[in-house]
N, C-alpha and C positions, 0 to 999 in steps of 0.2 A: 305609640312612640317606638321609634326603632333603634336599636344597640349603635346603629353610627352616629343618629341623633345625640345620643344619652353620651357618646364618647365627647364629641366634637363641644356638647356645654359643657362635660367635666375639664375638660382641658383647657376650656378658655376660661371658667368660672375660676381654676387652679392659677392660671398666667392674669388675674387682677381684669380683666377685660369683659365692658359691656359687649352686647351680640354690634353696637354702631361702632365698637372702638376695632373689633374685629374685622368686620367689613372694612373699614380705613386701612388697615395694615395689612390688610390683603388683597386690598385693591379690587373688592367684591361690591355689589349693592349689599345692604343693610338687608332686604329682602328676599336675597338669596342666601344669606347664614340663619335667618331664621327659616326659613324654608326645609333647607338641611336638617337642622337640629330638630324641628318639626317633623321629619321621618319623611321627607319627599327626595328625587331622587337626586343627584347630580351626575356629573362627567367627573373623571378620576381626573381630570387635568385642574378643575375646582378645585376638588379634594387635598392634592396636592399643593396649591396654594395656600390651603386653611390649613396645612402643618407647617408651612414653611413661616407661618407668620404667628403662630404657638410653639414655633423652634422643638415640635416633634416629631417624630419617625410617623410617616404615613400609613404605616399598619398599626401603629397605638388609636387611630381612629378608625380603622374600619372594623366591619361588622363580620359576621360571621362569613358572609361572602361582599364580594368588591361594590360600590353604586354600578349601575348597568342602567343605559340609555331604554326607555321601556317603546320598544320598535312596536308597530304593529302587530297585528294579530296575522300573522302571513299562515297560510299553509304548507304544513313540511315536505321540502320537496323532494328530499333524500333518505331515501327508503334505508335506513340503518340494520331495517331484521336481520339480514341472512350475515352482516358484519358480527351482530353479537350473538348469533349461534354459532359462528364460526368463531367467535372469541372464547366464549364460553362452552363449551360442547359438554352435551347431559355424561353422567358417570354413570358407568355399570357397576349397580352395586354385588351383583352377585360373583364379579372376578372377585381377585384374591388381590390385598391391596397392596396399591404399586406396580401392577400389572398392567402392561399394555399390550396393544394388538397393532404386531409390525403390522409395516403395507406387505403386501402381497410383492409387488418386484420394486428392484432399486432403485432410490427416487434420482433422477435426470435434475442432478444440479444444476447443469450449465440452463436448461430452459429455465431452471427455478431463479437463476440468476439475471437471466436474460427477461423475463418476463419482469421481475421488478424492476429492472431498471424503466422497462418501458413504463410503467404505471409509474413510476416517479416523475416523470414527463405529464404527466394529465394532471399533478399538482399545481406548480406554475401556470400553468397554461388556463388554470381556473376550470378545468374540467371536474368538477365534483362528481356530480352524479356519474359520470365513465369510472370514477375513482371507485367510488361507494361500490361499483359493480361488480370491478378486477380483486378489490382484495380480498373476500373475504376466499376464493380459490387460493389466492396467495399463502395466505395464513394456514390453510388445509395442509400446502404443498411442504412449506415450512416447517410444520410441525410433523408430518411425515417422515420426512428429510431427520431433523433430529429425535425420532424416535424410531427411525431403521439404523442409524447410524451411534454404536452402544459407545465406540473409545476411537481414540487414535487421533491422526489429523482430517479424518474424515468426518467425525464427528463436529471436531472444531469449527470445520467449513460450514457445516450445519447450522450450527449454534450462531455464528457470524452472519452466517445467510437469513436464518432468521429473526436476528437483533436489528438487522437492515428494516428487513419487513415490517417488524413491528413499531420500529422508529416512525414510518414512514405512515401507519396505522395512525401513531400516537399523531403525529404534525396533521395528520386531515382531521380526526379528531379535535383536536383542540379549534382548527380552523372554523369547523362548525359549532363552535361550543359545548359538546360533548365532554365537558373538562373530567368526570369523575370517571369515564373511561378511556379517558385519554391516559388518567395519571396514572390506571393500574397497567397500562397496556404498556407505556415506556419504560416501567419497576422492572416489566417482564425483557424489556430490551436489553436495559440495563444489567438484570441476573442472566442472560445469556453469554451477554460481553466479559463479565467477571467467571464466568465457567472456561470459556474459552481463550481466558487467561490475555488480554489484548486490551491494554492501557488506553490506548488510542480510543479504541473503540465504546469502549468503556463512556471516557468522558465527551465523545460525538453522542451517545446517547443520554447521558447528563444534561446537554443541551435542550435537546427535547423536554425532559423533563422541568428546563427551567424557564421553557416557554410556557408552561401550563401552568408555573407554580403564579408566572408574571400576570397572567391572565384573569390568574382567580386571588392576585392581591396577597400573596405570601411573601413577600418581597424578603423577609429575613432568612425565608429557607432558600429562595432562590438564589441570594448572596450569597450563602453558605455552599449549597449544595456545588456552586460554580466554583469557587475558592476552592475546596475540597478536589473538584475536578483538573484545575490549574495546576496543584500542588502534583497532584496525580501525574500527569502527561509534561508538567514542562523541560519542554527541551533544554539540557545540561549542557552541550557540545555545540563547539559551532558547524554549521553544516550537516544538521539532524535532518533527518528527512522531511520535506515538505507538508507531507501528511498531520503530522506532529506539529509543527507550528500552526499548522492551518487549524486543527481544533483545540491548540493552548489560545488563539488568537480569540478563535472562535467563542468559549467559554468567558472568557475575561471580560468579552461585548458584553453577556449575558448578566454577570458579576456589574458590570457598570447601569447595567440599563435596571437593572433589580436598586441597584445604591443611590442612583437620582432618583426613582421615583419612591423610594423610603425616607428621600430628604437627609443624603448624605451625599452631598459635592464631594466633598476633597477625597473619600474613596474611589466616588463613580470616576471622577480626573486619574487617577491612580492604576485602575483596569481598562482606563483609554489607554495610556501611554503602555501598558503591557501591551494590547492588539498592534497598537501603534509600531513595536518593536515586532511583533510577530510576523506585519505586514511586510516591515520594513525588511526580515529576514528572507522570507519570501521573493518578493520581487515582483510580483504581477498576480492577479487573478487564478487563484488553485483550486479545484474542483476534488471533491473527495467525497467519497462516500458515493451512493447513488447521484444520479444527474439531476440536473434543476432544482436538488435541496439542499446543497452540503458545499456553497464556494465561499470563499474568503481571500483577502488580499486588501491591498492599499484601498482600492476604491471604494470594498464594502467598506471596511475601518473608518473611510471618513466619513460616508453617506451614514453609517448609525452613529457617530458621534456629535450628529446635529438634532439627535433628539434629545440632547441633556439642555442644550440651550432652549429647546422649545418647552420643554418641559417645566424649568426655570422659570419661563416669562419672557425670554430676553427674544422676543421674534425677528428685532434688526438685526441681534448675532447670527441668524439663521439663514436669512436673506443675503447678507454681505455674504459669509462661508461659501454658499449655494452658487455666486456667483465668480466667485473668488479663488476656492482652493482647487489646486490645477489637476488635484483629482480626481475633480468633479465634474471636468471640463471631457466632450467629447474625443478633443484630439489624446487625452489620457486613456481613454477606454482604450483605444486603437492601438496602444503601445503595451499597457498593460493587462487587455482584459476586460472584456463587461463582467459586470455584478450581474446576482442571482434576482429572476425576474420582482419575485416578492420585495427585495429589498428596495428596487427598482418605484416597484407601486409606492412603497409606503416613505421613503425619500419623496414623492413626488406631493405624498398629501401633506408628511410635514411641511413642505415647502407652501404648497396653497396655505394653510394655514398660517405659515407667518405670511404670504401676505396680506390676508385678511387683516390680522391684527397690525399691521404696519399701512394699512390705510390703501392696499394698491389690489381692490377686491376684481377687477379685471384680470388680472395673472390667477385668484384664487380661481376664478368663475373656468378661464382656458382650462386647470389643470383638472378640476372637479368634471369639465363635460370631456376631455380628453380619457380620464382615468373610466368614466363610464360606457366610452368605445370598447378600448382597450382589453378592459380586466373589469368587467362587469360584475361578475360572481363572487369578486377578491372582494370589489368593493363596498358589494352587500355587505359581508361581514363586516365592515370596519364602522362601529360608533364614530369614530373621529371625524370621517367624510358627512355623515349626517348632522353632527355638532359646526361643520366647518361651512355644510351648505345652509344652515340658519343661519350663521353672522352673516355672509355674505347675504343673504335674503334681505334681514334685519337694517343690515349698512345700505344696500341700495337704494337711491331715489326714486330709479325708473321703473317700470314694468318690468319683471325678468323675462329674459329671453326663452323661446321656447326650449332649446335645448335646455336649459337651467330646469325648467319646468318638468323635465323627463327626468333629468339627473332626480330631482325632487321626490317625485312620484317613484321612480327606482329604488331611492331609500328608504322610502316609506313615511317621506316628511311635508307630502303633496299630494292634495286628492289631485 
Protein backbone atom coordinates (compact mmCIF):
# COMPACT_ATOMS: atom_id res chain seq x y z
CA UNK A 1 0.00 0.00 0.00
CA UNK A 2 1.46 3.40 -0.73
CA UNK A 3 1.26 6.63 1.64
CA UNK A 4 -0.88 8.53 -1.42
CA UNK A 5 -3.18 5.48 -1.20
CA UNK A 6 -3.38 5.52 2.70
CA UNK A 7 -3.88 9.51 2.33
CA UNK A 8 -6.56 9.77 -0.32
CA UNK A 9 -8.91 6.87 2.04
CA UNK A 10 -8.11 8.86 5.24
CA UNK A 11 -9.49 11.85 3.78
CA UNK A 12 -12.31 10.50 2.15
CA UNK A 13 -13.22 7.93 5.06
CA UNK A 14 -12.76 11.55 7.26
CA UNK A 15 -15.41 13.68 4.54
CA UNK A 16 -18.24 10.55 5.31
CA UNK A 17 -17.61 9.20 1.67
CA UNK A 18 -17.90 5.64 0.03
CA UNK A 19 -14.70 5.12 -2.66
CA UNK A 20 -18.70 5.23 -5.30
CA UNK A 21 -19.75 8.33 -3.52
CA UNK A 22 -16.20 9.72 -4.25
CA UNK A 23 -15.89 8.88 -7.72
CA UNK A 24 -19.48 10.78 -8.29
CA UNK A 25 -18.11 14.00 -6.84
CA UNK A 26 -15.29 13.77 -8.77
CA UNK A 27 -16.50 12.88 -11.66
CA UNK A 28 -14.02 9.84 -11.70
CA UNK A 29 -14.85 6.05 -12.40
CA UNK A 30 -15.46 4.15 -9.19
CA UNK A 31 -12.39 2.05 -10.53
CA UNK A 32 -9.97 4.65 -10.65
CA UNK A 33 -10.22 5.78 -6.83
CA UNK A 34 -9.98 2.49 -5.87
CA UNK A 35 -7.01 1.91 -8.08
CA UNK A 36 -5.40 5.08 -6.45
CA UNK A 37 -6.02 4.12 -3.00
CA UNK A 38 -4.72 0.61 -3.89
CA UNK A 39 -1.12 2.25 -4.57
CA UNK A 40 -1.43 2.26 -8.47
CA UNK A 41 -0.38 5.24 -10.14
CA UNK A 42 -2.25 8.34 -11.56
CA UNK A 43 -1.87 11.82 -13.41
CA UNK A 44 -1.58 14.81 -10.96
CA UNK A 45 -4.44 16.25 -13.04
CA UNK A 46 -6.70 13.09 -11.31
CA UNK A 47 -4.98 13.80 -8.22
CA UNK A 48 -6.06 17.04 -8.28
CA UNK A 49 -9.67 16.35 -8.82
CA UNK A 50 -9.70 13.87 -5.83
CA UNK A 51 -8.81 17.08 -3.53
CA UNK A 52 -11.06 19.21 -5.12
CA UNK A 53 -13.87 16.98 -4.19
CA UNK A 54 -12.64 16.18 -0.43
CA UNK A 55 -12.17 20.14 -0.31
CA UNK A 56 -8.34 19.53 0.48
CA UNK A 57 -5.10 21.00 -0.44
CA UNK A 58 -3.51 18.61 -3.01
CA UNK A 59 -0.27 18.03 -1.09
CA UNK A 60 -2.37 16.77 2.22
CA UNK A 61 -2.54 13.75 -0.24
CA UNK A 62 0.46 13.22 -1.81
CA UNK A 63 3.13 10.88 -0.93
CA UNK A 64 6.47 11.43 -0.33
CA UNK A 65 7.03 12.22 -4.00
CA UNK A 66 4.30 13.43 -6.76
CA UNK A 67 2.21 10.21 -8.88
CA UNK A 68 4.39 10.11 -12.06
CA UNK A 69 3.13 8.59 -15.35
CA UNK A 70 5.51 5.15 -15.33
CA UNK A 71 6.97 5.88 -19.10
CA UNK A 72 8.87 3.20 -20.45
CA UNK A 73 12.04 1.81 -19.82
CA UNK A 74 13.99 4.09 -22.41
CA UNK A 75 17.76 4.31 -22.26
CA UNK A 76 19.45 7.46 -20.99
CA UNK A 77 20.44 9.58 -23.36
CA UNK A 78 22.10 12.44 -21.68
CA UNK A 79 25.25 11.62 -20.37
CA UNK A 80 24.99 13.72 -16.96
CA UNK A 81 28.72 12.52 -15.55
CA UNK A 82 31.05 15.27 -16.41
CA UNK A 83 27.70 17.85 -15.35
CA UNK A 84 28.06 16.49 -11.66
CA UNK A 85 31.70 16.53 -11.39
CA UNK A 86 31.69 19.75 -12.55
CA UNK A 87 28.93 20.35 -9.82
CA UNK A 88 30.41 18.75 -7.24
CA UNK A 89 34.27 18.79 -7.58
CA UNK A 90 36.48 16.34 -5.18
CA UNK A 91 38.08 18.39 -1.95
CA UNK A 92 41.65 18.53 -1.11
CA UNK A 93 41.81 17.53 2.07
CA UNK A 94 45.34 18.15 2.77
CA UNK A 95 44.87 22.28 2.04
CA UNK A 96 44.24 24.21 4.90
CA UNK A 97 40.36 24.86 5.24
CA UNK A 98 38.77 27.42 3.33
CA UNK A 99 41.49 27.58 1.01
CA UNK A 100 41.33 27.81 -2.49
CA UNK A 101 43.46 27.57 -5.59
CA UNK A 102 43.00 30.95 -7.75
CA UNK A 103 43.21 30.23 -11.59
CA UNK A 104 46.24 31.01 -12.98
CA UNK A 105 45.18 34.28 -15.26
CA UNK A 106 42.11 36.42 -15.24
CA UNK A 107 38.96 34.93 -15.91
CA UNK A 108 37.54 36.76 -19.54
CA UNK A 109 34.06 37.68 -18.31
CA UNK A 110 32.73 38.95 -21.25
CA UNK A 111 33.34 35.26 -23.15
CA UNK A 112 32.02 33.71 -19.72
CA UNK A 113 29.11 35.90 -20.40
CA UNK A 114 28.82 35.54 -23.94
CA UNK A 115 29.15 31.79 -23.99
CA UNK A 116 26.05 31.41 -21.56
CA UNK A 117 24.09 33.39 -23.26
CA UNK A 118 24.58 31.12 -26.23
CA UNK A 119 23.90 27.72 -24.24
CA UNK A 120 20.62 29.46 -23.05
CA UNK A 121 19.67 29.25 -26.68
CA UNK A 122 20.00 25.33 -27.06
CA UNK A 123 17.44 25.25 -24.09
CA UNK A 124 14.43 26.23 -26.03
CA UNK A 125 15.33 25.09 -28.92
CA UNK A 126 15.23 21.44 -27.14
CA UNK A 127 18.71 20.90 -27.77
CA UNK A 128 19.53 18.80 -24.51
CA UNK A 129 22.32 16.71 -25.12
CA UNK A 130 24.28 20.17 -26.89
CA UNK A 131 23.22 21.53 -23.40
CA UNK A 132 24.34 18.54 -21.13
CA UNK A 133 27.77 19.14 -23.26
CA UNK A 134 28.31 23.15 -22.84
CA UNK A 135 27.63 23.50 -19.14
CA UNK A 136 29.54 21.82 -17.30
CA UNK A 137 32.88 24.19 -18.85
CA UNK A 138 30.37 26.77 -17.85
CA UNK A 139 30.17 26.00 -14.45
CA UNK A 140 34.16 25.55 -14.24
CA UNK A 141 34.52 29.09 -15.90
CA UNK A 142 31.99 30.41 -13.34
CA UNK A 143 33.35 29.23 -10.48
CA UNK A 144 36.78 30.35 -11.47
CA UNK A 145 35.53 33.69 -12.17
CA UNK A 146 34.12 33.91 -8.57
CA UNK A 147 37.06 32.45 -6.80
CA UNK A 148 39.70 34.92 -8.73
CA UNK A 149 37.51 37.60 -8.04
CA UNK A 150 37.99 38.20 -3.73
CA UNK A 151 35.62 41.81 -3.38
CA UNK A 152 34.54 44.78 -5.10
CA UNK A 153 32.13 45.17 -8.20
CA UNK A 154 34.08 42.63 -9.79
CA UNK A 155 33.47 40.04 -7.65
CA UNK A 156 29.71 41.06 -7.92
CA UNK A 157 29.76 40.53 -11.60
CA UNK A 158 31.04 37.09 -10.72
CA UNK A 159 28.76 36.13 -8.47
CA UNK A 160 25.79 37.29 -10.98
CA UNK A 161 27.50 35.57 -13.73
CA UNK A 162 27.31 32.82 -12.08
CA UNK A 163 23.77 32.80 -10.34
CA UNK A 164 23.01 33.00 -14.37
CA UNK A 165 24.82 29.76 -14.89
CA UNK A 166 23.60 28.00 -12.43
CA UNK A 167 19.81 29.07 -12.97
CA UNK A 168 20.19 27.97 -16.25
CA UNK A 169 21.86 24.34 -14.75
CA UNK A 170 18.96 24.15 -12.35
CA UNK A 171 16.00 24.75 -15.54
CA UNK A 172 17.79 21.85 -17.81
CA UNK A 173 17.98 19.90 -14.73
CA UNK A 174 14.65 19.84 -13.54
CA UNK A 175 13.60 19.61 -17.53
CA UNK A 176 15.13 16.22 -17.26
CA UNK A 177 13.91 15.19 -14.11
CA UNK A 178 16.95 15.52 -12.16
CA UNK A 179 14.89 17.41 -9.50
CA UNK A 180 17.28 16.69 -6.36
CA UNK A 181 20.02 18.26 -8.15
CA UNK A 182 18.36 20.64 -9.76
CA UNK A 183 16.99 21.88 -6.22
CA UNK A 184 20.69 22.01 -4.57
CA UNK A 185 21.97 23.66 -7.89
CA UNK A 186 19.24 26.75 -7.77
CA UNK A 187 19.88 27.12 -3.53
CA UNK A 188 23.40 27.81 -5.04
CA UNK A 189 21.87 30.45 -7.53
CA UNK A 190 19.92 31.80 -5.28
CA UNK A 191 23.15 32.25 -2.36
CA UNK A 192 25.04 34.02 -5.04
CA UNK A 193 22.31 36.48 -5.96
CA UNK A 194 21.84 37.35 -2.05
CA UNK A 195 25.83 37.84 -1.88
CA UNK A 196 25.85 40.14 -4.59
CA UNK A 197 23.40 41.91 -2.98
CA UNK A 198 20.64 42.22 -6.27
CA UNK A 199 16.80 41.81 -5.23
CA UNK A 200 16.04 41.29 -8.66
CA UNK A 201 18.07 38.72 -9.21
CA UNK A 202 17.62 37.21 -6.15
CA UNK A 203 13.97 36.41 -6.93
CA UNK A 204 14.61 35.43 -11.05
CA UNK A 205 16.19 32.63 -9.23
CA UNK A 206 13.44 31.91 -6.75
CA UNK A 207 11.70 31.13 -9.84
CA UNK A 208 13.75 28.44 -10.69
CA UNK A 209 13.60 27.09 -7.64
CA UNK A 210 9.77 27.14 -7.64
CA UNK A 211 9.74 25.14 -10.87
CA UNK A 212 11.23 22.31 -9.10
CA UNK A 213 9.42 22.67 -6.02
CA UNK A 214 6.13 22.39 -8.63
CA UNK A 215 7.47 19.52 -10.26
CA UNK A 216 8.09 17.31 -7.34
CA UNK A 217 4.42 18.34 -5.63
CA UNK A 218 5.53 20.83 -2.83
CA UNK A 219 2.99 23.12 -3.77
CA UNK A 220 3.00 24.91 -0.09
CA UNK A 221 6.61 25.82 -0.42
CA UNK A 222 6.39 26.82 -3.80
CA UNK A 223 3.63 29.25 -2.80
CA UNK A 224 5.55 30.48 -0.14
CA UNK A 225 8.91 30.67 -1.50
CA UNK A 226 7.14 32.84 -4.62
CA UNK A 227 5.15 35.09 -2.00
CA UNK A 228 8.37 35.72 -0.13
CA UNK A 229 10.07 36.54 -3.57
CA UNK A 230 7.12 39.05 -4.64
CA UNK A 231 7.34 40.66 -1.38
CA UNK A 232 11.14 40.95 -2.09
CA UNK A 233 11.25 42.60 -5.58
CA UNK A 234 7.81 44.48 -6.01
CA UNK A 235 8.01 47.35 -7.56
CA UNK A 236 6.96 50.42 -5.21
CA UNK A 237 7.18 53.32 -7.85
CA UNK A 238 5.54 53.77 -10.90
CA UNK A 239 7.92 53.61 -13.86
CA UNK A 240 10.36 50.98 -12.06
CA UNK A 241 12.30 49.37 -14.27
CA UNK A 242 11.29 46.79 -16.56
CA UNK A 243 13.36 44.25 -15.35
CA UNK A 244 11.55 44.38 -11.85
CA UNK A 245 8.21 43.97 -13.08
CA UNK A 246 9.06 41.49 -15.33
CA UNK A 247 10.24 38.98 -12.57
CA UNK A 248 7.53 40.53 -9.70
CA UNK A 249 5.21 39.32 -12.75
CA UNK A 250 7.12 36.49 -13.18
CA UNK A 251 7.11 35.10 -9.57
CA UNK A 252 3.34 35.62 -8.98
CA UNK A 253 2.75 33.04 -12.23
CA UNK A 254 4.61 30.77 -10.08
CA UNK A 255 2.78 31.71 -6.64
CA UNK A 256 -0.63 31.01 -8.87
CA UNK A 257 0.21 27.94 -10.66
CA UNK A 258 1.67 26.46 -7.00
CA UNK A 259 -2.20 27.78 -5.45
CA UNK A 260 -4.49 26.00 -8.29
CA UNK A 261 -2.85 22.94 -8.13
CA UNK A 262 -2.96 22.92 -4.06
CA UNK A 263 -6.63 23.58 -4.67
CA UNK A 264 -6.81 27.12 -3.78
CA UNK A 265 -8.63 29.28 -6.51
CA UNK A 266 -9.22 32.48 -5.07
CA UNK A 267 -5.48 32.86 -4.13
CA UNK A 268 -4.20 31.35 -7.55
CA UNK A 269 -6.99 34.50 -9.15
CA UNK A 270 -5.15 36.76 -6.73
CA UNK A 271 -1.41 36.16 -8.25
CA UNK A 272 -3.08 36.21 -11.72
CA UNK A 273 -4.24 39.66 -11.36
CA UNK A 274 -0.65 40.73 -9.64
CA UNK A 275 1.08 39.23 -13.28
CA UNK A 276 -1.85 40.78 -14.85
CA UNK A 277 -0.70 44.28 -13.43
CA UNK A 278 2.86 43.47 -13.92
CA UNK A 279 2.12 42.81 -17.59
CA UNK A 280 0.05 45.58 -17.91
CA UNK A 281 2.91 47.84 -16.53
CA UNK A 282 5.24 46.53 -18.93
CA UNK A 283 3.58 46.82 -22.17
CA UNK A 284 4.85 44.22 -24.49
CA UNK A 285 7.06 41.10 -24.28
CA UNK A 286 10.39 41.82 -21.93
CA UNK A 287 13.17 39.51 -22.07
CA UNK A 288 15.67 39.46 -19.03
CA UNK A 289 18.00 37.63 -17.76
CA UNK A 290 19.67 35.16 -20.28
CA UNK A 291 17.84 34.66 -23.74
CA UNK A 292 15.13 32.04 -24.49
CA UNK A 293 14.57 31.58 -20.67
CA UNK A 294 13.70 34.62 -18.86
CA UNK A 295 10.49 36.72 -20.96
CA UNK A 296 7.45 37.97 -19.53
CA UNK A 297 4.60 40.40 -20.74
CA UNK A 298 0.92 40.43 -21.55
CA UNK A 299 1.02 37.44 -23.81
CA UNK A 300 2.94 34.99 -21.41
CA UNK A 301 0.40 36.27 -18.41
CA UNK A 302 -2.35 35.23 -20.49
CA UNK A 303 -1.07 31.96 -22.10
CA UNK A 304 -0.24 30.58 -18.23
CA UNK A 305 -3.39 31.75 -16.84
CA UNK A 306 -5.17 29.20 -18.96
CA UNK A 307 -3.82 26.45 -16.90
CA UNK A 308 -5.88 27.16 -13.88
CA UNK A 309 -9.08 26.67 -15.82
CA UNK A 310 -7.51 23.40 -17.20
CA UNK A 311 -6.47 22.32 -14.14
CA UNK A 312 -9.97 23.07 -12.63
CA UNK A 313 -11.83 20.82 -15.24
CA UNK A 314 -13.35 23.70 -16.85
CA UNK A 315 -11.81 22.67 -20.69
CA UNK A 316 -14.72 24.94 -22.57
CA UNK A 317 -12.99 27.89 -20.40
CA UNK A 318 -9.97 27.06 -22.02
CA UNK A 319 -10.98 26.65 -25.57
CA UNK A 320 -13.12 29.84 -25.73
CA UNK A 321 -10.01 32.03 -23.82
CA UNK A 322 -7.54 30.17 -26.56
CA UNK A 323 -9.61 31.68 -29.04
CA UNK A 324 -10.91 34.74 -27.79
CA UNK A 325 -8.44 36.87 -25.77
CA UNK A 326 -6.70 39.23 -28.17
CA UNK A 327 -3.58 38.30 -26.62
CA UNK A 328 -3.62 35.20 -27.86
CA UNK A 329 -4.33 36.18 -31.21
CA UNK A 330 -1.31 36.31 -33.77
CA UNK A 331 -1.87 39.99 -34.75
CA UNK A 332 -1.03 40.57 -30.72
CA UNK A 333 2.22 38.93 -30.98
CA UNK A 334 3.25 41.28 -33.72
CA UNK A 335 2.51 44.40 -31.62
CA UNK A 336 3.57 43.19 -28.44
CA UNK A 337 6.08 40.56 -28.61
CA UNK A 338 6.24 36.56 -29.05
CA UNK A 339 6.27 34.52 -25.82
CA UNK A 340 9.15 32.42 -24.72
CA UNK A 341 9.44 29.24 -26.98
CA UNK A 342 8.63 26.76 -23.88
CA UNK A 343 5.74 28.62 -22.95
CA UNK A 344 4.63 28.54 -26.42
CA UNK A 345 4.85 24.40 -26.38
CA UNK A 346 3.13 23.90 -23.30
CA UNK A 347 0.00 26.76 -24.09
CA UNK A 348 -0.20 24.48 -27.07
CA UNK A 349 -0.78 21.18 -25.30
CA UNK A 350 -3.00 22.78 -22.65
CA UNK A 351 -4.86 23.62 -25.54
CA UNK A 352 -5.02 20.05 -27.24
CA UNK A 353 -6.10 18.89 -24.25
CA UNK A 354 -9.01 20.77 -23.75
CA UNK A 355 -10.01 19.73 -26.95
CA UNK A 356 -9.96 16.45 -26.15
CA UNK A 357 -12.13 16.88 -23.39
CA UNK A 358 -14.42 19.27 -25.16
CA UNK A 359 -15.17 16.48 -27.75
CA UNK A 360 -13.24 18.16 -30.82
CA UNK A 361 -10.16 15.42 -30.75
CA UNK A 362 -9.19 16.44 -34.42
CA UNK A 363 -7.69 20.05 -33.11
CA UNK A 364 -6.14 17.60 -30.12
CA UNK A 365 -4.72 15.03 -32.82
CA UNK A 366 -3.20 18.58 -35.24
CA UNK A 367 -1.46 20.01 -32.15
CA UNK A 368 -0.02 16.53 -30.58
CA UNK A 369 1.59 15.70 -34.26
CA UNK A 370 2.40 19.47 -34.74
CA UNK A 371 4.21 19.63 -31.23
CA UNK A 372 6.06 16.45 -32.21
CA UNK A 373 7.79 18.19 -35.43
CA UNK A 374 8.44 21.09 -33.68
CA UNK A 375 9.87 20.42 -30.12
CA UNK A 376 10.29 16.75 -30.15
CA UNK A 377 12.65 16.49 -27.11
CA UNK A 378 10.35 19.25 -25.08
CA UNK A 379 7.70 16.95 -25.73
CA UNK A 380 9.26 13.83 -24.54
CA UNK A 381 9.46 15.11 -21.21
CA UNK A 382 5.93 16.29 -20.83
CA UNK A 383 3.55 13.29 -19.00
CA UNK A 384 0.73 15.46 -20.11
CA UNK A 385 1.25 14.93 -23.96
CA UNK A 386 1.18 11.14 -23.31
CA UNK A 387 -2.00 11.22 -21.05
CA UNK A 388 -3.47 13.68 -23.80
CA UNK A 389 -2.42 11.12 -26.79
CA UNK A 390 -4.45 8.15 -24.91
CA UNK A 391 -7.75 10.10 -24.73
CA UNK A 392 -7.52 11.02 -27.94
CA UNK A 393 -6.51 7.24 -28.83
CA UNK A 394 -9.36 6.02 -26.53
CA UNK A 395 -12.18 8.68 -28.06
CA UNK A 396 -11.28 7.71 -31.65
CA UNK A 397 -13.49 5.42 -33.76
CA UNK A 398 -11.11 5.22 -36.65
CA UNK A 399 -7.91 3.76 -37.16
CA UNK A 400 -5.23 6.42 -35.94
CA UNK A 401 -3.35 8.03 -38.49
CA UNK A 402 0.08 7.16 -38.97
CA UNK A 403 1.44 10.32 -37.89
CA UNK A 404 -0.63 9.78 -34.59
CA UNK A 405 0.99 6.41 -34.60
CA UNK A 406 4.70 8.00 -34.45
CA UNK A 407 3.60 10.88 -31.97
CA UNK A 408 2.47 7.44 -29.94
CA UNK A 409 5.58 5.50 -30.25
CA UNK A 410 7.65 8.96 -29.43
CA UNK A 411 5.99 8.96 -26.13
CA UNK A 412 6.43 5.74 -25.33
CA UNK A 413 2.56 4.88 -25.41
CA UNK A 414 2.89 2.69 -28.90
CA UNK A 415 4.89 -0.11 -29.82
Amino acid sequence: MSALGDNVRKHRRQAGLSQLELAGAADLSPSTVAKVEQGGSCSMETLHTIARALDVKTSQLLAEDPPERERCNRPERLNLRDLRIALTPPIALSAPTGSRELPRDEPDMYRLRREARDAALLYPAGRYESLAATLPGLVRAADAAVAYFTDGEERRQALLARAEVLGLVGRYLNQVRQFDMAHTVVRGAIADAQEADDVVAVAARVRGLCFVLLRTGRFDEAEAMAVEAMDLVEPRITGADPDRYAVWGGVAMEAAAAAIRNNRPQEAGEYRRAASVAATAIGHQHQYGLPGSDCFGPVTAAMKSLEDPMIVGDAQAVVRRAEEEEALTSRAWKRLGTPGKNDRNRFALDVARAHVRTGDSARAEEELVRLCRVAPNWLDQQNMAAYTWEEVAAKRKRTLTPEMREVGRHLGVIG
